[in-house]
C-alpha positions in Angstrom: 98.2 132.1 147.7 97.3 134.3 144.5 93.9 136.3 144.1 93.2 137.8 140.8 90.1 140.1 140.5 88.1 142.3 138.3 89.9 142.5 134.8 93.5 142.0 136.6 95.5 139.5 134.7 96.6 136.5 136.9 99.1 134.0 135.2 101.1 131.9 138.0 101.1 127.6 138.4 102.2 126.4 141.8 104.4 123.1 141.6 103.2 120.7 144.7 104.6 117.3 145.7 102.7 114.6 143.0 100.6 113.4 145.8 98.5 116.4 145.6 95.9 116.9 142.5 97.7 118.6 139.6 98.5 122.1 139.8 96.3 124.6 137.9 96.3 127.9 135.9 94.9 131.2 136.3 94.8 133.4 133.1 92.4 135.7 131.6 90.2 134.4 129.1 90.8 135.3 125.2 87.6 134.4 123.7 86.2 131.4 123.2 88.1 128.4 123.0 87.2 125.1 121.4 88.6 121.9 123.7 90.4 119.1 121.9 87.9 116.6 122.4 83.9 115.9 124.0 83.0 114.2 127.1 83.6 110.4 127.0 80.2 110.2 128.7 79.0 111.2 125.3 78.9 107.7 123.8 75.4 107.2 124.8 76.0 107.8 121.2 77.9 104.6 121.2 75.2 102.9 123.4 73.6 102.6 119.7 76.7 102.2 118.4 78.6 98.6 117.7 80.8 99.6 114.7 81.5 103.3 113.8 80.3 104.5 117.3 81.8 102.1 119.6 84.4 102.8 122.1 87.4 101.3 122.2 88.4 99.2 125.2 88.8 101.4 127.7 92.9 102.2 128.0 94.7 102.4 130.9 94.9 105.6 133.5 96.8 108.5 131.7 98.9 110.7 134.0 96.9 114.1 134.5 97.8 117.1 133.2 97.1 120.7 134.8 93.8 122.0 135.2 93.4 125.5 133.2 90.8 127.9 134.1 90.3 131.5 132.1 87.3 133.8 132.8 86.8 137.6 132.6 87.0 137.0 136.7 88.5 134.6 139.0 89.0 134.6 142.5 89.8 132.3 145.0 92.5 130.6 146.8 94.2 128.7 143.7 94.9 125.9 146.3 91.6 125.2 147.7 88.6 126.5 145.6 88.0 129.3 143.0 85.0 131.0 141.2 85.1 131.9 138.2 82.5 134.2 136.0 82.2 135.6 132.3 83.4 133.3 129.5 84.5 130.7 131.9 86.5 127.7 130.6 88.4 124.8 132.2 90.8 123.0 130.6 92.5 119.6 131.8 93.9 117.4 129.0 91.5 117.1 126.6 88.8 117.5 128.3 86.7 121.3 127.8 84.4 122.8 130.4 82.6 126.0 129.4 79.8 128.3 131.6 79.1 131.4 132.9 79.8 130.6 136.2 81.9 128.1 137.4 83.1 127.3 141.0 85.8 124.5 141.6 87.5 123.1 144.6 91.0 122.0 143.7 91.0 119.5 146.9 88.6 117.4 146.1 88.5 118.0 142.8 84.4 118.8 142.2 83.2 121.2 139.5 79.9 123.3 139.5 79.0 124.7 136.5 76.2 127.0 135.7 74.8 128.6 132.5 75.1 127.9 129.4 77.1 124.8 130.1 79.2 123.0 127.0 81.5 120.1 127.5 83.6 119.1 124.6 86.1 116.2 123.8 86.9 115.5 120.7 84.6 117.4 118.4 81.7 116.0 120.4 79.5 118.7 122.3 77.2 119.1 125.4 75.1 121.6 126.4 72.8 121.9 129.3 72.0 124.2 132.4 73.9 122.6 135.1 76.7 120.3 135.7 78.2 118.8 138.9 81.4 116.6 138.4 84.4 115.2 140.3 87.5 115.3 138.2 89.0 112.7 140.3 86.2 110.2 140.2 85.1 111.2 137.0 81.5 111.1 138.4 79.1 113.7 138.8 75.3 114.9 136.9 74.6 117.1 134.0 71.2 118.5 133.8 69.1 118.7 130.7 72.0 118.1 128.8 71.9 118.5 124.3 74.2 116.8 122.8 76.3 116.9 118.8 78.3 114.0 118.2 80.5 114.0 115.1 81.7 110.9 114.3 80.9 108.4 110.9 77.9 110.5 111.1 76.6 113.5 112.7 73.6 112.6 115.8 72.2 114.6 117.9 70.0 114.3 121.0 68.9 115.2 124.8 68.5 114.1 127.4 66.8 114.8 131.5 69.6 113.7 133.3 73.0 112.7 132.4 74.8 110.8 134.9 78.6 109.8 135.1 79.3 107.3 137.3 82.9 106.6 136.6 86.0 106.5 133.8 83.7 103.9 132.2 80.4 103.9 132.8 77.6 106.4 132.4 73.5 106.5 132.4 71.4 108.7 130.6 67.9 109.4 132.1 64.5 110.2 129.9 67.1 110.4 126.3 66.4 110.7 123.1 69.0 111.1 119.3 68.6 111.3 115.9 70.9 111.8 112.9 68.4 114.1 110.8 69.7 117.9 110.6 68.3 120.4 113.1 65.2 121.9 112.5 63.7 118.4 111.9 63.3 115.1 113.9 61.7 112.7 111.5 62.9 110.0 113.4 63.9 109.6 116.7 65.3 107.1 119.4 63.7 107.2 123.0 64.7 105.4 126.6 63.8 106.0 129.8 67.2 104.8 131.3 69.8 104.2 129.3 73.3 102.9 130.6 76.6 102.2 129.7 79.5 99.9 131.2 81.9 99.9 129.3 84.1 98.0 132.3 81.6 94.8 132.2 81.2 95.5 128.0 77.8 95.4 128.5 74.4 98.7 128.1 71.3 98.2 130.0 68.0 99.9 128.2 64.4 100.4 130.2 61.5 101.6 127.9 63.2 102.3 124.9 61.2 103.3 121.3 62.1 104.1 118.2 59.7 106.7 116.8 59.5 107.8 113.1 56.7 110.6 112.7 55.8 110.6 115.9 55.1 106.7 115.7 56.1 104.1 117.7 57.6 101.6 115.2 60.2 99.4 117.8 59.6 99.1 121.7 62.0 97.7 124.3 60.2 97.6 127.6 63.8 95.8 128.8 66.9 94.7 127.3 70.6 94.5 127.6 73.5 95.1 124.5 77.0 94.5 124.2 79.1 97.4 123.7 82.3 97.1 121.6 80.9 95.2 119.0 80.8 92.0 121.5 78.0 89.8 120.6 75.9 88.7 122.8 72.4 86.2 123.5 69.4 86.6 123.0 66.4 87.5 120.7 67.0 89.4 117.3 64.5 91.7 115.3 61.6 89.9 113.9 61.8 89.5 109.7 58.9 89.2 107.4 58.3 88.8 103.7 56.1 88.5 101.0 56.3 85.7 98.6 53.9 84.0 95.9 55.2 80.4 96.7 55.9 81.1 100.4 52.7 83.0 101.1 53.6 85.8 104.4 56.5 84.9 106.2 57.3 86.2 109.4 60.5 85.1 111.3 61.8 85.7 115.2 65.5 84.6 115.4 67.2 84.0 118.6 71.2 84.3 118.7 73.2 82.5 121.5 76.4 83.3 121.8 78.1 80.1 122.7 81.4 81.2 123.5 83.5 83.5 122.0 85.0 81.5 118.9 81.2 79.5 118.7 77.5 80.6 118.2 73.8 79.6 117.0 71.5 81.3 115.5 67.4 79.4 115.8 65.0 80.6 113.7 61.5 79.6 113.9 59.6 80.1 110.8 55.9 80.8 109.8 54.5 80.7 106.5 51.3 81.3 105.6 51.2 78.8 102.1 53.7 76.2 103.7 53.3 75.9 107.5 56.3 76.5 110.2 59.5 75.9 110.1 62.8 76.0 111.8 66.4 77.2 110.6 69.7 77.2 112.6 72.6 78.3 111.8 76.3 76.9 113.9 79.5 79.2 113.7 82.8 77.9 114.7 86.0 79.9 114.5 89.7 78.5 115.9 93.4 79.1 115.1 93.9 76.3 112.3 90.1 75.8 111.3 86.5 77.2 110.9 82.9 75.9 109.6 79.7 77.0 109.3 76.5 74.4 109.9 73.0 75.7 108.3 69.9 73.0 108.5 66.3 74.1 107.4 63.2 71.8 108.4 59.9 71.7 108.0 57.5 69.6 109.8 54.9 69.7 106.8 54.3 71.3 103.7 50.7 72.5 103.6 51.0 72.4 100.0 52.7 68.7 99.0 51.8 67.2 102.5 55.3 65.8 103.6 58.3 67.0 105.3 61.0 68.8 103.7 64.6 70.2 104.6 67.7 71.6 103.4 71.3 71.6 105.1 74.6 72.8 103.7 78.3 72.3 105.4 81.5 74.3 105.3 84.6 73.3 107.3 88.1 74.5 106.1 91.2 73.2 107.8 94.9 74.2 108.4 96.9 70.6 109.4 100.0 72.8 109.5 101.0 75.5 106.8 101.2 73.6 103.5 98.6 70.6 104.6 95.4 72.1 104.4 91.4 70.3 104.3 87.9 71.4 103.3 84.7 70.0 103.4 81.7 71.1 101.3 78.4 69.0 101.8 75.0 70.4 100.0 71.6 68.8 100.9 67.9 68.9 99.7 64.8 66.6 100.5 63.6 67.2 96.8 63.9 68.5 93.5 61.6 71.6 93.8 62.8 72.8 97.3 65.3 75.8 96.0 62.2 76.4 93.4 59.8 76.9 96.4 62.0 78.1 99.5 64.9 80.6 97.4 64.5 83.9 96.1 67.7 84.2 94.2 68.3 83.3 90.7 71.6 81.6 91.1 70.5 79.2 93.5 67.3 78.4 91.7 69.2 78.0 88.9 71.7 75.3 90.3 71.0 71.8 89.1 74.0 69.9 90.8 74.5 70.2 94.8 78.4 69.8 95.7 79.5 67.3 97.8 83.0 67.5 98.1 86.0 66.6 100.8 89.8 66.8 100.0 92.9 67.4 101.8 96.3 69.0 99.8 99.9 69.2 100.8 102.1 71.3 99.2 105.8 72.2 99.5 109.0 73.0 98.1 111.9 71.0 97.6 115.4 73.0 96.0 113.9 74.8 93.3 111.5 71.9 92.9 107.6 73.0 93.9 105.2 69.7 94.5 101.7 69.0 95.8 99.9 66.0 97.0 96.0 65.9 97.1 93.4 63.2 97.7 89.3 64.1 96.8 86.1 62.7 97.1 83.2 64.2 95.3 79.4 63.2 94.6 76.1 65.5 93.5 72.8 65.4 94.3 71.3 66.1 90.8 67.8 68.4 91.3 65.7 67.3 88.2 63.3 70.0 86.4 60.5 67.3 84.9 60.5 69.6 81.6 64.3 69.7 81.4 65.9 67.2 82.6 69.8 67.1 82.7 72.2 64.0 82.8 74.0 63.2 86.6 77.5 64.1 86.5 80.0 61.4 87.4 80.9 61.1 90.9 84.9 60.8 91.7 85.2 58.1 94.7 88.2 59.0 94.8 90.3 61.5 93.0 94.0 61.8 93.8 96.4 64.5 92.4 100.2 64.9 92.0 102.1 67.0 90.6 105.7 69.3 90.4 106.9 72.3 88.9 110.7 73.7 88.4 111.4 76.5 86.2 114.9 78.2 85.2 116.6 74.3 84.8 119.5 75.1 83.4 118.7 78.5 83.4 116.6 77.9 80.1 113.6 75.2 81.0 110.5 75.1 82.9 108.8 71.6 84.0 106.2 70.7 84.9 104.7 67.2 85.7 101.0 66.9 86.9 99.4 63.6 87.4 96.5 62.0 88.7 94.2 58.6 89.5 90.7 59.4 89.8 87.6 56.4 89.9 84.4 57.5 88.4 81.0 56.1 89.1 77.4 56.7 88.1 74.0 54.9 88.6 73.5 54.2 85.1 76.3 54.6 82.8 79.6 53.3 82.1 81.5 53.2 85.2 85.6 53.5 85.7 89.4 53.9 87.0 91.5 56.9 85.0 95.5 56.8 85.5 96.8 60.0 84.0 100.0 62.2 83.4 100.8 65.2 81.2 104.6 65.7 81.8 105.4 69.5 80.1 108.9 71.2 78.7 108.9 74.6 77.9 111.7 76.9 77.0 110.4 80.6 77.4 112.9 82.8 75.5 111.6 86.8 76.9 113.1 90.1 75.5 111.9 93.8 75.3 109.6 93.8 72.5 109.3 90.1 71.6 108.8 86.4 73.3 109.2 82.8 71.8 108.0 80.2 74.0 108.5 76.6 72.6 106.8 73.8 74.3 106.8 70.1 74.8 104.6 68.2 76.3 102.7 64.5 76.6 99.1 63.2 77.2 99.1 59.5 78.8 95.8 58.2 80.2 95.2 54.4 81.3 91.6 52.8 81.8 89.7 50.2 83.7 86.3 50.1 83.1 83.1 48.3 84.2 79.6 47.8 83.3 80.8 48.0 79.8 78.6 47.4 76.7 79.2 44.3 74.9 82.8 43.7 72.6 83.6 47.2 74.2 87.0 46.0 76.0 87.3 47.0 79.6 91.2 47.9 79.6 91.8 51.4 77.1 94.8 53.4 77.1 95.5 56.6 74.8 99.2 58.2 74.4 99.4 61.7 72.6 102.6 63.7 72.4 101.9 67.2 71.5 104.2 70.5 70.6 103.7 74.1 70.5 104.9 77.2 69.4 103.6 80.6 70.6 105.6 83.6 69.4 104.7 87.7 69.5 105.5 91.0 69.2 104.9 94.4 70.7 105.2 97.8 68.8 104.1 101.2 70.6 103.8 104.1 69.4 102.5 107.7 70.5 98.9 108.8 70.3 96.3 111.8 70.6 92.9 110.5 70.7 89.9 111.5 72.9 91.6 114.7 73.9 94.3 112.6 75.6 98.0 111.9 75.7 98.1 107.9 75.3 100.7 105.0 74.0 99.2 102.9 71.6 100.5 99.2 71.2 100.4 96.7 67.9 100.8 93.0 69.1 100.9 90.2 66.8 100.9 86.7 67.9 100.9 83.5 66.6 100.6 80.4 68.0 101.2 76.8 66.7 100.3 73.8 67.9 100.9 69.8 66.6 99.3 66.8 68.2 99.1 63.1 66.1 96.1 61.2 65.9 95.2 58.9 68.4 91.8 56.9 68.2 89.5 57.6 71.2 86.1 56.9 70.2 86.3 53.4 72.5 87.1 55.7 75.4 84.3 56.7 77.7 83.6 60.6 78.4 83.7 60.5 82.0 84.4 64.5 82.8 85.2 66.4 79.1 83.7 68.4 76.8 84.7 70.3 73.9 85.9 73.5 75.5 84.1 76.8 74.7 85.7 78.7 71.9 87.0 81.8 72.6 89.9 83.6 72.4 92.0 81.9 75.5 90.9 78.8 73.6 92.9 79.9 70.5 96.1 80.0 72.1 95.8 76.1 73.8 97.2 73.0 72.5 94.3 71.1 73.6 90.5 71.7 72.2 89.1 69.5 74.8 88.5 70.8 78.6 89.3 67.6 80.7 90.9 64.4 80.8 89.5 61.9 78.4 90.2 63.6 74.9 93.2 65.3 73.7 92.4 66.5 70.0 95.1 65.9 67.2 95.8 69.1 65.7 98.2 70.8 62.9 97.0 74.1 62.9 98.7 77.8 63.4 96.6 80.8 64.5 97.3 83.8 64.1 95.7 87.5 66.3 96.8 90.8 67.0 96.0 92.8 69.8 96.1 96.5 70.0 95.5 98.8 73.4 95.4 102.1 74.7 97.4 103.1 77.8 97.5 106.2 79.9 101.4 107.4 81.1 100.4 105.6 84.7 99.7 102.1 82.5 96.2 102.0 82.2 94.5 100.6 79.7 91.8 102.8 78.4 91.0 100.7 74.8 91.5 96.8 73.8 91.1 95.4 70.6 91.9 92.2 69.5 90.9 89.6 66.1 92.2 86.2 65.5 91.5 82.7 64.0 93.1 79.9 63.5 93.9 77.4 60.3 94.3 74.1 60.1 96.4 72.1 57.8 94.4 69.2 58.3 90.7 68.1 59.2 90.0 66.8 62.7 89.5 63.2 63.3 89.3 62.9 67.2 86.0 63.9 68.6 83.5 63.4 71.9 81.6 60.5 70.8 81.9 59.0 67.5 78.6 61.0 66.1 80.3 64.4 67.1 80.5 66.2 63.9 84.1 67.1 62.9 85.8 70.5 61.4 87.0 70.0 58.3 86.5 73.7 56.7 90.5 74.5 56.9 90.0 78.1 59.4 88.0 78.6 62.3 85.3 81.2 62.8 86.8 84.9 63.5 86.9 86.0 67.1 87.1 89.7 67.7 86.7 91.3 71.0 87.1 95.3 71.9 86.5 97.0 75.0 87.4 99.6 77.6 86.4 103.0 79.1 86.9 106.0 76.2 85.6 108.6 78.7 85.4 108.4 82.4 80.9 108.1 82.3 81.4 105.3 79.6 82.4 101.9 79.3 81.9 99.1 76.9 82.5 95.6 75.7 82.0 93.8 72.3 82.9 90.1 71.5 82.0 88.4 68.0 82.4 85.2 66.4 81.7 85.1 62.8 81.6 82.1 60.2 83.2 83.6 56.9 82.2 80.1 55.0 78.6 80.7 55.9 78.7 84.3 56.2 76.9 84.6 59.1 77.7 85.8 62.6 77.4 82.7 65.3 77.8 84.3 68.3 78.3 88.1 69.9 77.5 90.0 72.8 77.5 93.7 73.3 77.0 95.7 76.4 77.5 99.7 77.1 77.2 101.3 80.4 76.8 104.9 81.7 77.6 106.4 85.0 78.2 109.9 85.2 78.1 110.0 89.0 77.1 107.9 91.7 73.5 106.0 91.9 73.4 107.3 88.7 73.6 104.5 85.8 72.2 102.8 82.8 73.2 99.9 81.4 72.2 97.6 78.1 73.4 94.4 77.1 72.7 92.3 74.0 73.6 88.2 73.7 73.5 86.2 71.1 73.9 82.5 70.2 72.6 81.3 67.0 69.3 79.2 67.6 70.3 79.1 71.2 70.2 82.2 73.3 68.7 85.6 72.3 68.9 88.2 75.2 68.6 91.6 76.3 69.5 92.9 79.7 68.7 96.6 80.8 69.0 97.9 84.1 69.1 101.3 85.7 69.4 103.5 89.1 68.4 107.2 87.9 67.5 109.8 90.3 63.8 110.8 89.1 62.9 114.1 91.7 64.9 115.5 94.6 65.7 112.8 96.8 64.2 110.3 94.7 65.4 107.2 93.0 64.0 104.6 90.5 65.7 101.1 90.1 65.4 98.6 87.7 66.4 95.4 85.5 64.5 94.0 82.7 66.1 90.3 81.4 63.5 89.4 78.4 64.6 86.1 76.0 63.5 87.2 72.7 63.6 83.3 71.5 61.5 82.3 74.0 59.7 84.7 74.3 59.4 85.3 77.7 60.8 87.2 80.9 63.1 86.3 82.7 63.5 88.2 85.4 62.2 92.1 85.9 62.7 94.8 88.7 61.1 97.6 89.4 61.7 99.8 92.7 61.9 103.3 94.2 63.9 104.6 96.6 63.9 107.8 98.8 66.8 109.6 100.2 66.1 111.8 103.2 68.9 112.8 104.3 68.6 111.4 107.5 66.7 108.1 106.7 66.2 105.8 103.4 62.6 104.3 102.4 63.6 101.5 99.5 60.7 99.3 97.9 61.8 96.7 95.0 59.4 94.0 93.5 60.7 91.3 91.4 59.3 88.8 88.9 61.4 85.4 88.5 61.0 82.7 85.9 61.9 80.1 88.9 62.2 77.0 86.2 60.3 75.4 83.0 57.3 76.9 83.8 57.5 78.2 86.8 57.5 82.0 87.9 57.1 83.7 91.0 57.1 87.4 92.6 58.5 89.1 95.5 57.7 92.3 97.6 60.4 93.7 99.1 60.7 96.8 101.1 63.4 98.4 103.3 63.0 101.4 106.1 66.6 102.4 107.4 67.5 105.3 109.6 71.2 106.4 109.0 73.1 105.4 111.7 70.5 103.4 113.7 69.6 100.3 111.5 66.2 99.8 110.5 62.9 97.9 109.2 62.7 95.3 106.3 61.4 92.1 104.8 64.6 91.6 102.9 68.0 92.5 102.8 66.8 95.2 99.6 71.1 96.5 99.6 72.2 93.4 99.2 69.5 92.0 96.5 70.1 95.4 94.7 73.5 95.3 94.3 73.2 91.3 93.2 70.8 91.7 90.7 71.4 95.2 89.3 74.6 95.2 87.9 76.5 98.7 88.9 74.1 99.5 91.6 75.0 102.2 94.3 73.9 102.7 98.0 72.3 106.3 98.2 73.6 106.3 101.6 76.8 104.9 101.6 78.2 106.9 105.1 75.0 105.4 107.1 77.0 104.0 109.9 75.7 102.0 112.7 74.8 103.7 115.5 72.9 100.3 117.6 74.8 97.8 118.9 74.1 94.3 117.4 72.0 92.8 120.0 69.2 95.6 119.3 70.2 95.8 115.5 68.5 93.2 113.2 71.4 90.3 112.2 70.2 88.9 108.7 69.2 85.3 109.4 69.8 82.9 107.1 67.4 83.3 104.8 67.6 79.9 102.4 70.1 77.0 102.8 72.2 77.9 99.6 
């Protein structure tokens, strides 16, 4: 038995047998001190929390350490029960109790604590008037607790009642948090009873409200949440939007969670210009394979007076490490229906819907790397009535073969691709490719210089159908072909910019022989010319496919020259070429193709990189010296001093084909506010393509965004959008669009204002995006 009173100083532990509660120790206190971590009750936090929040599964019992008490006064019998008063704290693990008075019985292991109560576990505190808890049941009541939770984010909250009632579960009577600074509570989450099992994975909520300026924007009379980031049924948070084709839509998905690896998402649909409709969306998830299922239907369009619908399919499979599958399927009830039910310029925008299946087996045999793969692939060609485009060929079936070997000999590389692939269409010539392009290189690498010499064949073999008259149905082309491609690299020391750098010199040149071969009989089933640029300069071949392989006898020559920082970098890239030709071309697309026979190319030049850390910039020009004219360029320049703060400019240009400019910006404008913007105008047509204008305010604590756009949706068809987001950091939020993700989409170099805003709800009470169009 020790007693230690007044200011006496009382430092002793008594060892007992480990059947006994741990052993505890008397000292004086020495100020204040701060506990290793905050109450694991404290993840009411969590109870909002799926991702930066959550806890972990709950770990296995830890053997207990000593209890600790120091306090200006202590007295007691250490093995039963002691009071303690004046600075008070108790200490077991990590695990920090601090009042004014504290009385604890060491047999039963019950704590009282009164004024000025603070509990704190790792950097999470509690404060409130009174606490009662059993350390060995971890169960007990904390009255009018406040809590400060310091996790991805700051929150902060109180609460009437606090109640532990075990390791891992807890419940939090009349509660409330926010994550705005103290002194303010512009938003604010409210529940009656809020509690939290983390055994079962599962919170329960009664009455719950989210308040922002003292109103109500969300109620809950009743729910349960998944804890852990577990997913879990029922209904999500209603959508709504704002669209000139779609009218006001307003969404209410429900999510059913299947079983773990499966899950569907129903969406019912109402829109105020097209009637109701219906989207699902069915997840599946396993070892070797995974798919995704989305269908769109609607009963009746108010506006055409028919049904319409939209369904897309994703499966990828894993046979066994090298044999893998996918499926790709892409399907719309008419030509208009991206026009009328997507928002986004790239789908709107897509003519040809893929329908594709293939399997593929690769492996290695020696040194010897081959593949197998057999395709089928068919479109479903969307028409615009004001431009119309041609249906590409379908390939029912494609198979592919091919090997690779390098370092034969310890000199050659091989390579040996081949392929048989039917193409059919439901107007034009229809037909059977055989194919093989057998290749032998001899790459010959040093410090400072490379010669690679190559080898190589072109063999195709036809049999056609639905011919035209005289045109024979059996074709076969055979091209051999040779290459030379040949540089070298100089670098020297430079100062530029203020800056230590190594500047390079890297002339190339690249020559390439092919015979001619007549081809004009031979139907253009998936080729076209391929786009000159300056990849293009350094390929045998001027063609991009299987049907024409161009004779050449031409040599071009480029140099390169960059910029690099000691650590590599490259800060600057400049590089010119063309090409010569020591004869005209004879082989081209279709007999009425017109043919270069001018001797030289247009110049290419490109230059870009970052010259300052704020800037970057990229140039590319093709000029006709014959004409003296420029044919093609593009420019663009963009400035970022700092984050969500940027302006960018771009310039294209193809003669008597494109004329473009492309600004956009994210500048802040006042304290805490934001404007963002594109503007996409064709100067040869005269018109806009697409414009953006928004606003965005950063309150610390919450984010208000607003964002309209104006589309041209096809030939002459525009449309506009509202969009709007409300989003408390940490908690989730109010929209009619995902406004992030459109931002950063459409506003090239975009940045979130609130990058750090965590996620303090769980995902059955935060809003899960549904799928908003089929593609």
């Amino acid at each position: 038995m020790a007693i230690a009173r007044g200011s006496e100083l009382c430092d002793f532990s008594i060892q007992l047998p480990e059947s006994i509660p741990p052993p505890m120790q008397h000292r004086r206190a020495r100020g204040p001190v701060v506990g290793t971590s905050g109450l694991a009750m404290l993840l009411i936090l969590v109870l909002v929390a799926p991702r930066s929040w959550a806890q972990a599964v709950p770990s296995p019992a830890k053997a207990v350490g000593p209890t600790t008490i120091e306090a200006l006064s202590i007295e007691g019998v250490s093995e039963f029960e002691v009071s303690a008063r004046g600075q008070v704290e108790l200490r077991r693990d990590n695990l920090g109790i601090y009042s004014e008075l504290l009385r604890y019985n060491r047999e039963f292991g019950r704590v009282e604590a009164d004024g000025g109560v603070r509990i704190e576990r790792d950097g999470d505190r509690f404060f409130g008037s009174r606490l009662r808890f059993d350390l060995n049941s971890d169960t007990g009541v904390f009255e009018e607790p406040r809590f400060v939770m310091r996790r991805t984010l700051t929150a902060r909250g109180s609460a009437e009642r606090l109640e532990f009632l075990g390791q891992d579960r807890i419940r939090l009577v009349g509660g409330s948090f926010t994550t705005c600074e103290p002194g303010r509570e512009d938003w604010r989450f409210e529940a009656r009873e809020l509690e939290l099992d983390y055994e079962a994975g599962e919170g329960r909520l009664r009455e719950g409200r989210l308040r922002f300026f003292d109103t109500t924007l969300l109620a809950i009379p009743r729910g349960t949440f998944p804890l852990e980031n577990r997913r879990k049924s029922g209904f999500l948070t209603p959508h709504y939007s704002q669209n000139t084709r779609r009218g006001l839509e307003i969404s209410a998905p429900y999510y059913w969670n299947i079983a773990p690896e499966r899950d569907l998402t129903l969406t019912p649909v109402y829109m105020s210009k097209r009637g109701p409709q219906l989207k699902t969306q069915y997840r599946y998830l396993d070892a070797r394979y995974d798919g995704d299922l989305r269908w769109e239907y609607l009963p009746e369009d108010k506006v055409l007076g028919t049904s319409r619908s939209g369904l897309t399919y994703r499966h990828d499979h894993r046979f066994a490490p090298d044999w893998v599958g996918h499926v790709d399927f892409n399907r719309v009830s008419d030509d208009r229906y991206l026009v009328d039910m997507s928002s986004q310029v790239r789908q709107i925008t897509l003519g040809n819907l893929n329908r594709e299946g293939f399997m593929r087996y690769s492996g290695t045999a020696g040194a010897t790397h081959y593949f197998l793969q057999g395709r089928v692939q068919r479109f479903q060609t969307l028409q615009d009535p004001l431009a119309p485009i041609v249906s590409p060929y379908n390939r029912a079936p494609q198979f592919n073969a091919g090997l690779t070997r390098q370092d034969i000999g310890g000199r050659l590389d091989l390579s040996m691709p081949a392929e048989y692939v039917r193409f059919t269409h439901h107007t034009l010539v229809e037909g059977a490719r055989l194919s093989f392009g057998p290749t032998l290189s001899m790459p010959l690498l040093a410090p400072g210089h490379f010669v690679t010499p190559r080898l190589g064949l072109h063999y195709a073999d036809y049999r056609l159908s639905r011919v035209a008259p005289g045109q024979a149905e059996r074709q076969s082309v055979t091209v051999p072909w040779a290459s030379l491609d040949a540089g070298l690299v100089f670098e020297r020391p430079a100062n530029l910019f203020g800056g230590e750098f190594t500047q390079t010199l890297e002339p190339r040149l690249f020559y390439a022989y092919a015979p001619y071969r007549a081809q004009d009989a031979v139907p253009v089933f998936d080729t076209g010319l391929a786009d000159f640029n300056s990849a293009q300069l350094f390929s045998e071949n001027r063609f991009a496919g299987g049907d024409r392989f161009g004779d050449a006898n031409q040599v071009t020559l480029a140099v390169t020259s960059r910029l690099l920082d000691a650590n590599g970098e490259e800060h600057l890239r400049a590089t010119i070429g063309q090409r010569y030709y020591f004869r005209d071309e004879r082989v081209g697309l279709t007999p009425a193709t017109s043919l270069n026979g001018r001797g030289q190319s247009d110049i290419l030049a490109a230059v870009g990189g970052r010259v300052a850390q704020q800037w970057s910039f990229d140039g590319a020009l093709q000029y006709d010296p014959q004409q003296s004219r420029t044919e093609r360029y593009s420019a663009s320049v963009r400035y970022t001093p700092e984050i969500a703060k940027m302006v960018s400019a771009s310039y294209r240009f193809n003669r008597d084909a494109l004329r473009q400019i492309d600004v956009a910006a994210q500048w802040p404008i006042a304290p805490g506010w934001y404007a963002v913007g594109r503007y996409n105008y064709s100067l040869l047509e005269r018109r806009l393509l697409e414009g953006i204008a928004g606003v965005e305010y950063n309150a610390g604590c919450w984010v208000f965004r607003t964002v309209f756009q104006r589309l041209q949706a096809a030939a002459q068809t525009t449309s506009t959008a509202l969009m709007f987001q409300l989003e408390f950091n940490g908690f989730g939020g109010i929209r009619s669009g995902d406004v992030v993700e459109f931002l950063k989409r459409q506003v090239p170099g975009y940045a979130v204002t609130n990058p750090a805003s965590g996620d303090l709800v769980p995902p059955g009470l935060r809003q899960r995006l549904p799928f908003e169009q089929v593609y």
